[in-house]
GUMI-14403 format. One record per residue (C-alpha): residue number from 0; chain; y, z, x. Coordinates in pm, whole numbers, plus 50000, padded with zeros to 5 digits. Layout:
N
[node NUM, "A", [Y, Z, X]]
...
This chain:
353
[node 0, "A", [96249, 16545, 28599]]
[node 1, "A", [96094, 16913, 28515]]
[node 2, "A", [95847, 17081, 28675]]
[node 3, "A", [95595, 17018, 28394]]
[node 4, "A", [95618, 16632, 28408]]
[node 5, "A", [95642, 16608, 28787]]
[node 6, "A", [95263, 16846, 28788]]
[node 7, "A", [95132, 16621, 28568]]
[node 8, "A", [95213, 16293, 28763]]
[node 9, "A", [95101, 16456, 29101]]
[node 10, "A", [94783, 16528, 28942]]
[node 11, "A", [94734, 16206, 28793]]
[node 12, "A", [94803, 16056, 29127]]
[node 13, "A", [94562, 16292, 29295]]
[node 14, "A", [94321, 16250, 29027]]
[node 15, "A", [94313, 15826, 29043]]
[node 16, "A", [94266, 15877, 29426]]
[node 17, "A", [93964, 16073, 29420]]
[node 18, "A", [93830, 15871, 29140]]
[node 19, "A", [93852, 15562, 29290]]
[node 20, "A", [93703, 15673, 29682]]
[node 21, "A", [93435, 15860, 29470]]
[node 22, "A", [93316, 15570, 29251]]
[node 23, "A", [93040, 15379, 29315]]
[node 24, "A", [93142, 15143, 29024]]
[node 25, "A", [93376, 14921, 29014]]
[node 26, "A", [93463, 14990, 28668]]
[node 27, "A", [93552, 15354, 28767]]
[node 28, "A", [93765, 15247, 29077]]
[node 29, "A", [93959, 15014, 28849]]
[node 30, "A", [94039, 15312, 28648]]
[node 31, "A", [94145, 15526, 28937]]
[node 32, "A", [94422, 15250, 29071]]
[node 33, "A", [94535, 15230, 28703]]
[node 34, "A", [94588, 15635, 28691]]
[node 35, "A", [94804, 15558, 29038]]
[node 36, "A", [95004, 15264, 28896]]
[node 37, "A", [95099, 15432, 28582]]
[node 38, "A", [95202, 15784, 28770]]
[node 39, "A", [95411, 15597, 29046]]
[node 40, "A", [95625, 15436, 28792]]
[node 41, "A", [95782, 15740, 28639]]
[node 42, "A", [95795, 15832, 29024]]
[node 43, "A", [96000, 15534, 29096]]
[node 44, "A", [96221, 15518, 28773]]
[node 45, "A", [96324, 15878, 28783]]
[node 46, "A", [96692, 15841, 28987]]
[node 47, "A", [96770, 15617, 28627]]
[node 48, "A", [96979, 15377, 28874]]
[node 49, "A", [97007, 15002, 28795]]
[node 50, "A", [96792, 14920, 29149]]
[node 51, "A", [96542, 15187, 29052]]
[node 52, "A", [96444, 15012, 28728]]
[node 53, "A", [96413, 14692, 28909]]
[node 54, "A", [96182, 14805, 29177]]
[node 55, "A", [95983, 14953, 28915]]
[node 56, "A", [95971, 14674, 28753]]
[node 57, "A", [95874, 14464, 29024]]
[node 58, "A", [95622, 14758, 29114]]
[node 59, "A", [95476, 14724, 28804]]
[node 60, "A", [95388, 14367, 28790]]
[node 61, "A", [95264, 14342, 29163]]
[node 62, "A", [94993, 14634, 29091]]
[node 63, "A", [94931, 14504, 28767]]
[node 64, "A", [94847, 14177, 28883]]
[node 65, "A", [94650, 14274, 29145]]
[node 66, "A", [94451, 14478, 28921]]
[node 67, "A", [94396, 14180, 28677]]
[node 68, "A", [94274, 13992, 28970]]
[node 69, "A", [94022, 14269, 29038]]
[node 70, "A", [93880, 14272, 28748]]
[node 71, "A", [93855, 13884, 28688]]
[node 72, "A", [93688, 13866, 29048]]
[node 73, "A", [93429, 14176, 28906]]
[node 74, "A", [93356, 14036, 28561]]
[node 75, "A", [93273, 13721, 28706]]
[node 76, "A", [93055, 13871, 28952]]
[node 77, "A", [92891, 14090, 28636]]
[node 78, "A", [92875, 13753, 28436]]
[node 79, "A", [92662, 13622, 28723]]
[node 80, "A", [92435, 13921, 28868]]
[node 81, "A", [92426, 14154, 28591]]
[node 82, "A", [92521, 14417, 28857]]
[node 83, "A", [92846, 14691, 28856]]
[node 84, "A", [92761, 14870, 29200]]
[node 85, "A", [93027, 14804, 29437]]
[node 86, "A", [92785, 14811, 29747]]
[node 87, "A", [92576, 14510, 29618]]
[node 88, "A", [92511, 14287, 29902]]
[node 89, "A", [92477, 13979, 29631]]
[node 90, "A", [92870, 13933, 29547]]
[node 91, "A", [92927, 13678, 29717]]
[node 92, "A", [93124, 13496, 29440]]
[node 93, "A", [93463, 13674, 29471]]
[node 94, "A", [93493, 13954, 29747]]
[node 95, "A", [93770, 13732, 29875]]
[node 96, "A", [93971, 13748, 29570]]
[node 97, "A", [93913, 14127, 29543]]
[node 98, "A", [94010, 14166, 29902]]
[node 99, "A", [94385, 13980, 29847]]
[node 100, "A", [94411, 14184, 29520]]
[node 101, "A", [94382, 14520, 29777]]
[node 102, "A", [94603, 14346, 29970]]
[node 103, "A", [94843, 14302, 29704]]
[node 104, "A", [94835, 14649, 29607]]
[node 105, "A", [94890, 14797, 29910]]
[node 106, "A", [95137, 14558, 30061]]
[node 107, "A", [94997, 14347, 30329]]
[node 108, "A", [95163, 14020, 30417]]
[node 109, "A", [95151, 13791, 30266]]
[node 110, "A", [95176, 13946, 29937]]
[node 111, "A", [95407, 14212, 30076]]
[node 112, "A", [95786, 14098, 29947]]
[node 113, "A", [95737, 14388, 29702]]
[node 114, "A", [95697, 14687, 29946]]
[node 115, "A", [96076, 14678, 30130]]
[node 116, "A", [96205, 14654, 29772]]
[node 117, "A", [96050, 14950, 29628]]
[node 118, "A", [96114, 15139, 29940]]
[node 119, "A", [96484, 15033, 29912]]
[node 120, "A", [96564, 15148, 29563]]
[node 121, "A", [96323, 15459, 29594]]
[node 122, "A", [96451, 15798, 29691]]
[node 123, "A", [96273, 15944, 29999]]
[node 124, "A", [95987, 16179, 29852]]
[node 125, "A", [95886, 15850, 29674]]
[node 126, "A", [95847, 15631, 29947]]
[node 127, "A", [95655, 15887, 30138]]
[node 128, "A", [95399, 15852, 29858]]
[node 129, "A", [95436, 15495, 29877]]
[node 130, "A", [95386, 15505, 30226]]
[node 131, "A", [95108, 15750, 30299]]
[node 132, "A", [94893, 15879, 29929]]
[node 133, "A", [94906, 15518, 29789]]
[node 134, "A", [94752, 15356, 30091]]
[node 135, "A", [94403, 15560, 30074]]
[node 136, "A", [94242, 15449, 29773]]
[node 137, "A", [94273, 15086, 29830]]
[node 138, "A", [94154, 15113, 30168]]
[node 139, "A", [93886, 15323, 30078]]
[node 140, "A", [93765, 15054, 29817]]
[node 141, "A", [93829, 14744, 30151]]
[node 142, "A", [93570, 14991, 30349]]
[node 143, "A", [93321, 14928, 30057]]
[node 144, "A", [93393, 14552, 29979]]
[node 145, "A", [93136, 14445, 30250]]
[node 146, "A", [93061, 14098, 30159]]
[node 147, "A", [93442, 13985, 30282]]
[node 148, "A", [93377, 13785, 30611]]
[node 149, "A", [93521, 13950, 30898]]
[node 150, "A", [93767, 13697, 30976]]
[node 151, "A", [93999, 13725, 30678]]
[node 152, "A", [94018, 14103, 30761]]
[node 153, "A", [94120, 13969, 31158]]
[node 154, "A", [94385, 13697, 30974]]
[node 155, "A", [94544, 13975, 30765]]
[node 156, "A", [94564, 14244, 31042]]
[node 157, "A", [94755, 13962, 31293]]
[node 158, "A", [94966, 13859, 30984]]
[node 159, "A", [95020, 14231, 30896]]
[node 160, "A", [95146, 14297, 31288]]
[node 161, "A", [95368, 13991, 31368]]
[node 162, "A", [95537, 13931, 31025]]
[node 163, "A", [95607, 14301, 31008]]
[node 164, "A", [95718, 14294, 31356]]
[node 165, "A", [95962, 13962, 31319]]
[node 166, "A", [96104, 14076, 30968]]
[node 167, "A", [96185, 14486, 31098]]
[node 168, "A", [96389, 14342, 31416]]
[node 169, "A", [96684, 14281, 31170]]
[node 170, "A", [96667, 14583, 30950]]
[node 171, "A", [96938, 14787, 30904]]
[node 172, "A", [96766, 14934, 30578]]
[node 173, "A", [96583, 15272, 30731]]
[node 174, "A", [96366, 15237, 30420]]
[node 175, "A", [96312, 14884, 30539]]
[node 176, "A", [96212, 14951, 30888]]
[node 177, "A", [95985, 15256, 30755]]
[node 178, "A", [95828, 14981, 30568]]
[node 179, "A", [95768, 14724, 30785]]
[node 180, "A", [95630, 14985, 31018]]
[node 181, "A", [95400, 15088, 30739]]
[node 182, "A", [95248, 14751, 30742]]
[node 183, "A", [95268, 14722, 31120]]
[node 184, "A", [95058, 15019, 31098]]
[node 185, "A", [94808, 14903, 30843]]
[node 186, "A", [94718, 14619, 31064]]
[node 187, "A", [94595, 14846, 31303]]
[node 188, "A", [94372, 14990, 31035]]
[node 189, "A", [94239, 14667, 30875]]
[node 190, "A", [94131, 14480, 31200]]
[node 191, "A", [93914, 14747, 31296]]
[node 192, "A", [93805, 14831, 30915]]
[node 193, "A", [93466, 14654, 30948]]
[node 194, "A", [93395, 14756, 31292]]
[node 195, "A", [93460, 15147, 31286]]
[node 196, "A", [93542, 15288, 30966]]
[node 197, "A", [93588, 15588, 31094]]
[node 198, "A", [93870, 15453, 31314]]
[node 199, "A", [94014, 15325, 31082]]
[node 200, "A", [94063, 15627, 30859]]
[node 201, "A", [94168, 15827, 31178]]
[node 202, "A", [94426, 15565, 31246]]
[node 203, "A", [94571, 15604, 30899]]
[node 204, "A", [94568, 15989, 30936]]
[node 205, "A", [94757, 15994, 31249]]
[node 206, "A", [95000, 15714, 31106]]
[node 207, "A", [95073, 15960, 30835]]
[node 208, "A", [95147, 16284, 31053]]
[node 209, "A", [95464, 16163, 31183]]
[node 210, "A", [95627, 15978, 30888]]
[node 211, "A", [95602, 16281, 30690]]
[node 212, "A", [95868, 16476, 30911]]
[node 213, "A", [96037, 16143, 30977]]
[node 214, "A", [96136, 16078, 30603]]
[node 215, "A", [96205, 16430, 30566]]
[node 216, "A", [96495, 16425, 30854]]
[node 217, "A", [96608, 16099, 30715]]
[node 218, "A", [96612, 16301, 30393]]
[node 219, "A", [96776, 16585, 30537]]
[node 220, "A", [97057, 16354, 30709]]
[node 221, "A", [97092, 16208, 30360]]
[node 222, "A", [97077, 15856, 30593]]
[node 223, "A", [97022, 15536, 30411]]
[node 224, "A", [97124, 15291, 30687]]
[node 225, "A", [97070, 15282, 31082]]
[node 226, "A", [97445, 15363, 31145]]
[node 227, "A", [97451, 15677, 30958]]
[node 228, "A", [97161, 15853, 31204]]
[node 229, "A", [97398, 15932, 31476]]
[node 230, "A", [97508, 16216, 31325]]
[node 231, "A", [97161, 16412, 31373]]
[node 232, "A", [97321, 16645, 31649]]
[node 233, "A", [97568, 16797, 31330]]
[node 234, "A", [97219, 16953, 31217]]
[node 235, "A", [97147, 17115, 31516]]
[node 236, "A", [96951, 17045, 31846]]
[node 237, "A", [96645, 17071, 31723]]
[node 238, "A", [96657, 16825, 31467]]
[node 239, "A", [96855, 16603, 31732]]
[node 240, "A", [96505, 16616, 31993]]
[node 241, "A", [96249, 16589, 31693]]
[node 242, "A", [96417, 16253, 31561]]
[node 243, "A", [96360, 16061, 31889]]
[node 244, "A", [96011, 16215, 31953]]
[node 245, "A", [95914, 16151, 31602]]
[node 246, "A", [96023, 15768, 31610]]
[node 247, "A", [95820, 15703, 31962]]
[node 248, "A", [95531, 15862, 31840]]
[node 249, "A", [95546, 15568, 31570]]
[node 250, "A", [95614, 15336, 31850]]
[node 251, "A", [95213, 15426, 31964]]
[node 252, "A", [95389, 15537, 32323]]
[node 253, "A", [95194, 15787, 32518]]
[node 254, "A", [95168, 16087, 32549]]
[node 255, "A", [95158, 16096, 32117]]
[node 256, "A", [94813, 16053, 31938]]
[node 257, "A", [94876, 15669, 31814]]
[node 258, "A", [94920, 15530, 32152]]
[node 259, "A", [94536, 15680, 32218]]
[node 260, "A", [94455, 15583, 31851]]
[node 261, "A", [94514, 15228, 31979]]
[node 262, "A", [94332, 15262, 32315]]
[node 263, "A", [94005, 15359, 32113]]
[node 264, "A", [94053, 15039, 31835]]
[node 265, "A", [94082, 14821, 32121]]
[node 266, "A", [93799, 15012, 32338]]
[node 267, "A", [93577, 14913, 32016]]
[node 268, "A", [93728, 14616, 31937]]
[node 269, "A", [93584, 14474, 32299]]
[node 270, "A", [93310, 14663, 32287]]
[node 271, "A", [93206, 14466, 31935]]
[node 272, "A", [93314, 14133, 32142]]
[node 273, "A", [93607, 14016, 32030]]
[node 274, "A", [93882, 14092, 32283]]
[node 275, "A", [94118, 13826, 32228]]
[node 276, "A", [94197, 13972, 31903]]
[node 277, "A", [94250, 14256, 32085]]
[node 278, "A", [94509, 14140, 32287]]
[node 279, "A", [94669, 13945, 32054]]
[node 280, "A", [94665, 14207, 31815]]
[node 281, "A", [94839, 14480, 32113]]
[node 282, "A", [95084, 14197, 32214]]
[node 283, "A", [95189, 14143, 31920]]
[node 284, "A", [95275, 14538, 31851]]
[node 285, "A", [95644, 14530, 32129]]
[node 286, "A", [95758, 14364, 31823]]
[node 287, "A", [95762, 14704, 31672]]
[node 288, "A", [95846, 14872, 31989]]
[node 289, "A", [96198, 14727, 31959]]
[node 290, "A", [96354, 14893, 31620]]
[node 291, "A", [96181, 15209, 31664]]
[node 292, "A", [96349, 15219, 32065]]
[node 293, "A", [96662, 15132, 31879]]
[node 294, "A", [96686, 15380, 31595]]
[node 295, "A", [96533, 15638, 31858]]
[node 296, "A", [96872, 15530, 32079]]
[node 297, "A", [97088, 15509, 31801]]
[node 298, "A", [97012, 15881, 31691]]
[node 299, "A", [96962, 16049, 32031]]
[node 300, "A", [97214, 15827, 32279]]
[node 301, "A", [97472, 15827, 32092]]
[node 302, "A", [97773, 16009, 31872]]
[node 303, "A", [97961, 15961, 31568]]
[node 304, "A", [98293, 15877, 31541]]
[node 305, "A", [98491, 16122, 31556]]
[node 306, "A", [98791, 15955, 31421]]
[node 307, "A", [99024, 16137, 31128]]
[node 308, "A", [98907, 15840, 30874]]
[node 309, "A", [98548, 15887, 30988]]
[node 310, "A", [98320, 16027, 30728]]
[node 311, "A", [98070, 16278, 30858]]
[node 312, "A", [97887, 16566, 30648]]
[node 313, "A", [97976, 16925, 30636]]
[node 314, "A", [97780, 17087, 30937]]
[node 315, "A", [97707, 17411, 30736]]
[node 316, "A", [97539, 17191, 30468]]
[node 317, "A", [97245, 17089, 30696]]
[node 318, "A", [97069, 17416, 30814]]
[node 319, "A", [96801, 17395, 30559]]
[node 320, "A", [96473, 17321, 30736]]
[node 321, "A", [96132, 17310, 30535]]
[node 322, "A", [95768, 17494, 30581]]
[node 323, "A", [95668, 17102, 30573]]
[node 324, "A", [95929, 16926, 30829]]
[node 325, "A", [95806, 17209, 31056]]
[node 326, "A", [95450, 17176, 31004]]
[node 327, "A", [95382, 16797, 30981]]
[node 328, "A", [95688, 16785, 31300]]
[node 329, "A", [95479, 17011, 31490]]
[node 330, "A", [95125, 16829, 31406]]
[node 331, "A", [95228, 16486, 31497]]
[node 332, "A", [95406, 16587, 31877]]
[node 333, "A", [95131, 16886, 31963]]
[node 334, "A", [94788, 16742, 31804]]
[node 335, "A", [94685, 16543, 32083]]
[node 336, "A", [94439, 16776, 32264]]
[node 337, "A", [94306, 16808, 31936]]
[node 338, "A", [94220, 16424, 31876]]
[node 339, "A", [93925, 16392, 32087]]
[node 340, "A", [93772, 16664, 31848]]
[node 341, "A", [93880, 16554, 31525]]
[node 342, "A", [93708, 16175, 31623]]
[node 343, "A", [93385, 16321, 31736]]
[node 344, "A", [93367, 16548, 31382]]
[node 345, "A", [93455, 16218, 31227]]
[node 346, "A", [93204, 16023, 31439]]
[node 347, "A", [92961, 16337, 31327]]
[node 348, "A", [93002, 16313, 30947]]
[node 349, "A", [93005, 15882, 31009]]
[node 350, "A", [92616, 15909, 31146]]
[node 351, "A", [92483, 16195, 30898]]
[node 352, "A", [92564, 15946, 30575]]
């Protein structure tokens, strides 16, 4: 794909995004998510191979239904009220069915059998945008859906965290345990959406810091499955201590930002009254605990084989390091005196809307 064509998708993507968390009507954020599907497709199809064209396929008609189902669920609400504006406190006739099409789109269980597909049969730069640009503006349009009752959002996050949890101990896939941690992650976001929205976007922006540099390694490595990564020390030490550090930050162990992410979502979450959610909710997290601790043992603890029919890449191949591995590598291990700050601005610019 040139240069020209791959411009004009990013735009479009950016472009749909900001659309749809700048809308106010629900015609408009419709029209942003379509601008997303149709630039992700390209996106997806672009490596021409057979499982390419089958996850964009099955991309396609997930998003598309989803969308149909939005715009069923808001034409019947028009039909009834006369009224567009997505912050009208009178829909009451289908928030639910707008809030499973957002689920759709963005993958939470249980219409998530489509995510680990597309991640599978997507190179790496894709399922970064999969996994981090594509989340925001459905999200953004779940913060403005208000007439949902709060327990479907509490029934999705515990379904996002367990079946996430119980399907990623068996991965070998590292696409497939990047995207069964996505939706681990998402139900963090999504049981405290309707509580503290401005937790909830902070817990998505530290989610994304350290799968950036993750999939870039993993990119780097040119790993596709869990046994490859023990070959990270051929690329030198450093990308042999960010791997590990980088994969327990994920994990939401401390000293990294997630693990204090968490503490604050369930510091609200009891503080709004409903604790046993919160425990629940952080019990049910170990199940993610367990493949990243493995995949952090399998690249750090141990070696490849260095057998003369073992396959292993040419060293000098694997010195190239990008301004972006660095950056984003750096930002997730290092930002955590910087995350008390960055909630109170958010906290801040919550209280002057």
């Amino acid at each position: 794909m040139n240069v020209q064509m791959m411009f004009i998708l990013l735009s479009s993507l950016m472009l749909g995004t900001t659309i749809t968390c700048a809308s106010s009507h629900w015609l408009y954020a419709w029209l942003g998510l379509e601008m997303n599907t149709l630039a992700m497709l390209p996106l997806i199809v672009r490596s021409q191979h057979p499982r390419a064209v089958e996850a964009t396929v099955k991309y396609f008609i997930t998003q598309i239904t989803a969308s149909a189902m939005i715009m069923m669920a808001v034409l019947t609400h028009v039909v009834l009220s006369g009224q567009w504006d997505m912050k009208d406190p009178h829909l009451t006739v289908s928030p639910v069915i707008i809030l499973l099409a957002l689920a759709m789109k963005v993958g939470i269980p249980p219409m998530h059998a489509w995510l680990p597909e597309v991640m599978q049969a997507s190179d790496y730069k894709t399922a970064m945008l999969v996994m981090t640009w594509q989340k925001i503006a459905p999200v953004a349009l779940m913060m403005q859906n208000r007439a949902t009752p709060d327990n479907m959002y509490t029934a999705l996050a515990m379904l996002s965290v367990l079946s996430a949890g119980w399907a990623g101990l068996n991965q070998t896939h590292l696409r497939k345990v990047l995207a069964y941690s996505s939706i681990t992650h998402l139900g963090w976001t999504i049981v405290i959406l309707r509580h503290s929205e401005y937790l909830a976007l902070m817990n998505l922006y530290v989610y994304f810091i350290p799968t950036i540099p993750l999939l870039f390694i993993f990119m780097l490595m040119k790993s596709d499955r869990m046994g490859k990564v023990g070959i990270s020390r051929h690329y030198g030490p450093i990308m042999t201590a960010l791997s590990p550090l980088l994969l327990l930050a994920l994990a939401g162990l401390p000293p990294f930002p997630i693990f204090y992410m968490k503490l604050y979502i369930i510091g609200e979450m009891i503080y709004q009254d409903i604790g046993v959610t919160a425990t629940l909710i952080a019990l049910a997290s170990l199940l993610g605990l367990y493949f990243y601790a493995r995949l952090a043992y399998t690249m750090s603890l141990t070696s490849w084989p260095n057998l003369s029919t073992a396959m292993a890449n040419w060293r000098l191949r694997t010195k190239k390091v990008t301004i972006v591995l660095a950056v984003t590598a750096a930002a997730a291990i290092l930002m955590l005196p910087l995350l008390p700050t960055q909630i109170s601005f958010m906290m801040w610019y919550w209280s002057m809307r």
